[in-house]
Steps between C-alpha positions, in 0.01 A plus 500: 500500500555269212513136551626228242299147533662231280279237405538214342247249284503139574356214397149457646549232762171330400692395176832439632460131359499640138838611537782306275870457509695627181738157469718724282506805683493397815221749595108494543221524290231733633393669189129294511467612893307767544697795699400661864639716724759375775319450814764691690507783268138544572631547858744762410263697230219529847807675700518736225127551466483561866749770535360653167143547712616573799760759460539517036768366294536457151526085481693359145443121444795391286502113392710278231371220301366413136247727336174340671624610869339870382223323630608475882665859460151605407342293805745728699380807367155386576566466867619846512832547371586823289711380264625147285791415362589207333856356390450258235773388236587133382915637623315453874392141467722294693560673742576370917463695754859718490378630131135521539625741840770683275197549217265637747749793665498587132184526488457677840762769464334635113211508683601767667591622882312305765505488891358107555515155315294251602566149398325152594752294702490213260303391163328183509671350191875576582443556923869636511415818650849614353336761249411765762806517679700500182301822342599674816868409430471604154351830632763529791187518764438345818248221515305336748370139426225351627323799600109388689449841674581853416456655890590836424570766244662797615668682148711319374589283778269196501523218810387189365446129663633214299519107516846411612590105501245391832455843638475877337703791498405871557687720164537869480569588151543832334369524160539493243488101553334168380303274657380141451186389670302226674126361465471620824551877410144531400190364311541592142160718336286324256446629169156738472340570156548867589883483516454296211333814311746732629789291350354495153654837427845430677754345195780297586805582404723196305901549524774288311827456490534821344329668738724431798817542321647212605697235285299112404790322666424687849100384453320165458731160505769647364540713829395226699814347702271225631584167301243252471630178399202237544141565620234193491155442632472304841240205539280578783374151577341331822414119564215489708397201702172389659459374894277279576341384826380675828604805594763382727605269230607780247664657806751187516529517155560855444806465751633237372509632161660808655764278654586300191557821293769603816238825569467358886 
């Protein structure tokens, strides 16, 4: 079996306060924030490691970003996956969700023929969870989205449970298919110095624009139909206020503060 796990690097959320607004560009500025992994892409690179111990598969990690991402396609490798590839080009800077989706079918497809992709349901910078669905479109596959348990895997038909609006619903799907996945699919592996040895010898492989063959206004912000036209930083302030007196003193209080602001 071989299984496609797009990743992507985000800005650690430690440092998510050292992010800036370009006032011309209307973009951010993340290039001093040091990159990580997507939590939910750590989700959906532990399904692949699974099924690659318990029954083998080849597992790709494919990601696209700027040059220092060949770090987190590196972590990847370390965890277990085969093979890296990175798309990197300043033509994909820019890019929303609908070209960063049509870059990375690209990128899947000259990989080469594959059974599974794997995708996190959302990244914690853009949470749109529009990129895994839209691969799958690009790719003409089914796709199943919030996947948080694989219960069987007979061939190529795989039943899967996934979050639907309050409840969950019960998917058969025949592959090959994509999948986006939940927290609760697993607990994702930590990184051991061994795998960290064994992934000293595996090279990641960079692709460009030239590489996939595709034309810059397809890519990037030029591709991009999603227009933003004004993006500013919101004040997170709260006025806090002291009560004084006996307990059941601050309990008057309390409610009538709560009934002047209309809450009760």
């Amino acid at each position: 079996m071989k299984i496609v796990v797009c990743v992507k690097a985000v800005p650690d959320p430690k440092e998510i306060c050292r992010i800036r607004i370009d006032p011309v560009s209307k973009t951010l500025t993340r290039c001093e924030v040091p990159l990580v992994v997507n939590l939910l892409d750590k989700h959906a690179l532990e399904a692949a490691l699974a099924i690659k111990e318990s029954s083998g598969a080849f597992v790709t990690v494919l990601s696209m970003g700027p040059p220092p991402a060949d770090r987190i396609v590196k972590e990847c490798m370390s965890l277990g996956a085969d093979r890296g590839i990175l798309l990197s080009d300043r033509a994909f800077a820019g890019a929303d969700a609908f070209a960063t989706a049509h870059t990375l079918a690209r990128g899947i497809e000259k990989a080469g023929p594959f059974d599974v992709i794997f995708c996190g349901m959302a990244s914690s910078d853009g949470a749109t969870e529009w990129v895994g669905p839209q691969i799958a479109a690009f790719l003409d596959l089914p796709v199943v989205t919030m996947v948080r348990k694989f219960e069987s895997r007979q061939g190529d038909r795989w039943l899967v449970l996934a979050d639907w609006q309050n409840g969950y619903r019960r998917v058969e799907v025949r592959l090959p298919a994509l999948f986006t996945v939940t927290r609760e699919l697993n607990r994702p592996r930590a990184l051991s110095f061994s795998g960290i040895l064994k992934a000293r010898s595996k090279t990641i492989e960079h692709w460009d624009l030239s590489s996939l063959g595709v034309s810059a206004d397809s890519v990037g912000a030029q591709g991009s139909p999603t227009l933003v036209t004004e993006i500013s930083p919101v004040e997170n302030r709260r006025d806090a206020e002291m009560l004084r007196g006996t307990l059941e003193e601050k309990a008057d209080q309390f409610v009538s503060r709560l009934a002047e602001l209309g809450i009760v």
